[in-house]
N, C-alpha and C positions, 0 to 999 in steps of 0.2 A: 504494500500500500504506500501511497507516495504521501505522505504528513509534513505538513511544517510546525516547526515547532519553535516557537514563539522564547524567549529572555534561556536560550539553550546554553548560556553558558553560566545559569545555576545551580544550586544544588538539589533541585528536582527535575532539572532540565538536562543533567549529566546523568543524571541515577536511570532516565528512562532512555536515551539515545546510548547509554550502557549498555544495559539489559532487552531490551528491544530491538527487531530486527525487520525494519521499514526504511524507504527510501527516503532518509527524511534529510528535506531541505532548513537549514537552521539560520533562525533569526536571532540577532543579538544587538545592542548599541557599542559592547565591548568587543573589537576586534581581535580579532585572532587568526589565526592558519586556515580551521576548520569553519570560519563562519564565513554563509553563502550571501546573507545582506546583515549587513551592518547600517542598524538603521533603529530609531526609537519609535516603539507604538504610538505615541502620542505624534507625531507626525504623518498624516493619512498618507499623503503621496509618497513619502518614501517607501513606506509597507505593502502600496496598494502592489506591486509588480512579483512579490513573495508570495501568494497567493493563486496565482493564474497557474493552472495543472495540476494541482494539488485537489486528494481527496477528502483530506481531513486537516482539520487545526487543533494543535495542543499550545493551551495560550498559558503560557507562564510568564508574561514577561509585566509584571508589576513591584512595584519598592515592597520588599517583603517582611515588615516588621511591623511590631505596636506601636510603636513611639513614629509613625507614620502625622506627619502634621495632616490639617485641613488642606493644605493648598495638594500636598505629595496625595492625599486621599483623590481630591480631583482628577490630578495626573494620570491616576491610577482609572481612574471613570473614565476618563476620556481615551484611555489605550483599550479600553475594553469594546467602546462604543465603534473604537475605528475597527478594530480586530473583524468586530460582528457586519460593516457595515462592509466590509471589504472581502469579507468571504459570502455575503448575500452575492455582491457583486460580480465577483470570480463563480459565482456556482459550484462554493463547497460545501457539503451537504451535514459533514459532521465536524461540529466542535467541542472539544474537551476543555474545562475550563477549572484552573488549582485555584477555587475559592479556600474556605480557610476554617480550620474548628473556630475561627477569633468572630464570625458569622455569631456564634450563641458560645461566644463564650463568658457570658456573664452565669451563665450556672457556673462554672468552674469558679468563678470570684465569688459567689454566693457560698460555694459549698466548701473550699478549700480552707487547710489541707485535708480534711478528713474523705475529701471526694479520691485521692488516691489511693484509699484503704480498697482492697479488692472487694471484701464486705458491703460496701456503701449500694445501700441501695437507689441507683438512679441509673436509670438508661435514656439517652437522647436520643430520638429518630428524626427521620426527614419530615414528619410529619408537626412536629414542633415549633412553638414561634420562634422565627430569630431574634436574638437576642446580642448583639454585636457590642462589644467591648472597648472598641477603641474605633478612631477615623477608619481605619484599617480594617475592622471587622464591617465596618457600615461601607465600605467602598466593597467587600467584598458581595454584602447584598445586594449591593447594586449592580454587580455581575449578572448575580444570579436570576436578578428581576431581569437583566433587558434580556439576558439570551432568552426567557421564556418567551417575552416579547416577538421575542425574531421567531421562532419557533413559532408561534400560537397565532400570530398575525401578520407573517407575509408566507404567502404559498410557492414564491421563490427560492426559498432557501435562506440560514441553513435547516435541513429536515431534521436535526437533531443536535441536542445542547445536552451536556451531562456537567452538572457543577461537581466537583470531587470536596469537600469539605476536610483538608488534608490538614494532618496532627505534626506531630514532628519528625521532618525528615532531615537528616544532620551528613554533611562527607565521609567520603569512606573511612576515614580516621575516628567519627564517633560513630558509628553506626552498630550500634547494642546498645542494650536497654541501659546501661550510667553513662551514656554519650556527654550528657552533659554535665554530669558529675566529673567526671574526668577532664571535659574543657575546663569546668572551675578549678579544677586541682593544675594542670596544664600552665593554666595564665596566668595562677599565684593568688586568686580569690580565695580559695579557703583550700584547707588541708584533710585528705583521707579520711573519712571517717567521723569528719566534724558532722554537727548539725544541718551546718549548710549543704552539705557532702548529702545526708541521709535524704534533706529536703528536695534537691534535686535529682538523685537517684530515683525515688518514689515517685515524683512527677513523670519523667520518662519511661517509669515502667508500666505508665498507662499510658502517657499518650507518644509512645515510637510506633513509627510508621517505615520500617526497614525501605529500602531502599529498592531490593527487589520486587518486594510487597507495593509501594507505590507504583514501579514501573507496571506491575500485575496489573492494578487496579485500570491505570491506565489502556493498556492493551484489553482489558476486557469491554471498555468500553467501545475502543476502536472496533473490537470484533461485534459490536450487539447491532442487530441489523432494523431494529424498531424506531421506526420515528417518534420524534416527542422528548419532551422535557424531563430530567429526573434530579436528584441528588445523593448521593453516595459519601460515606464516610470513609477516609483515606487514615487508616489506624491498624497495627495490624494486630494479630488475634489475643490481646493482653487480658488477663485477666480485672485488671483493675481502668479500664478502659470503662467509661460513661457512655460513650457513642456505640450507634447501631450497626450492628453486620447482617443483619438478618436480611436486610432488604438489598443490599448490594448481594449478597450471596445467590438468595432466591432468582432477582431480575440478570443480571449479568454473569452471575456465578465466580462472582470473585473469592476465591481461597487464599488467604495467608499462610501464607509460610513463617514465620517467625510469630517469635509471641515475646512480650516484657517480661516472661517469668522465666523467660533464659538466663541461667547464673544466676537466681536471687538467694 
């Protein structure tokens, strides 16, 4: 399948042109060897020519953090809006879009820490209100609203929008479940075993989202041949995980392979 794939030279955009094995044309603002346009979403004309031949879009390419200002939230709306307006254009039929667990993550602010006890009882599905946590979580709503939009209300395309609500996915260097326990230890924030150590540990043992387990996610979507709108939880099989699998599993048949409770 011929895929472009949108901010490729991230750390979800490397974990899936990793693991994945598609013709995919790669978009980026960061130059490199391996990128085929060098170009920012937020510019429609430079994008719009990345697009033409391609059957599917994987759009990664937004500022991907909390601390995401108003103005960077906008940024990020307006790469979305060109993405969608230029694959109507082009007549690409499927988009894949890394919105964000930060969508509803004010449960996690609500319930935390005790939401990382495996115990806790709470599960979140796609059928839930969002709940967006930062600029960053509200821009990602707003993904999620227009591709419906595109979907539900132009019969040109594209035929189908899958928002992936992705947890944490970290470089091949943290990628197990104290990914980011070990960056703090790494960069001299706190030390083995601290508090801080436990507290971050625990956090990731719910919400890691392996790397191969993301690119899965991914390619199952590319593979589901049903038009229409959905949203899927990008987490992979953790015990102590709040988000839903049951409906990504059911609909596309996503299986993880990894789970948080590796080494605990």
């Amino acid at each position: 399948m011929d895929v472009l794939l949108t901010g490729a030279c991230g750390t979800v955009g490397t974990a899936v042109s990793d693991h994945l094995d598609h013709e995919f044309s790669l978009l980026d603002k960061q130059e490199t060897d391996d990128i085929d346009y060098v170009a920012d979403v937020t510019d429609y004309d430079a994008i719009r020519p990345a697009f033409d031949g391609v059957e599917a879009v994987v759009h990664l390419a937004e500022y991907p953090a909390t601390d995401a200002s108003e103005a960077t939230m906008f940024d990020n709306m307006r790469g979305m809006a060109n993405v969608l307006r230029a694959a109507r254009e082009a007549g690409v039929e499927q988009v894949v879009y890394a919105s964000s667990n930060h969508a509803q993550g004010m449960y996690e602010i609500d319930n935390a820490p005790d939401i990382y006890d495996p115990d806790f009882d709470l599960v979140v599905d796609h059928t839930d209100p969002v709940r967006p946590d930062s600029f960053y979580g509200t821009g990602k709503v707003f993904g999620e609203a227009i591709g419906r939009q595109y979907v539900e209300l132009h019969d040109d395309g594209p035929a189908q929008f899958h928002a992936l609500r992705i947890c944490t996915v970290r470089s091949e260097a943290y990628d197990h479940p104290t990914g980011d326990a070990e960056a703090g230890v790494d960069d001299g924030r706190f030390e083995r075993g601290s508090e801080e150590y436990e507290a971050a540990a625990a956090r990731m043992r719910a919400m890691w989202h392996s790397r191969r387990d993301v690119a899965q996610l991914v390619e199952c979507c590319l593979q589901y041949d049903r038009p229409g709108f959905d949203v899927f939880y990008g987490v992979s099989d953790n015990s102590a995980r709040w988000f839903d699998l049951a409906h990504a599993r059911e609909t596309i048949g996503y299986e993880p392979l990894d789970s948080g409770d590796e080494g605990r």
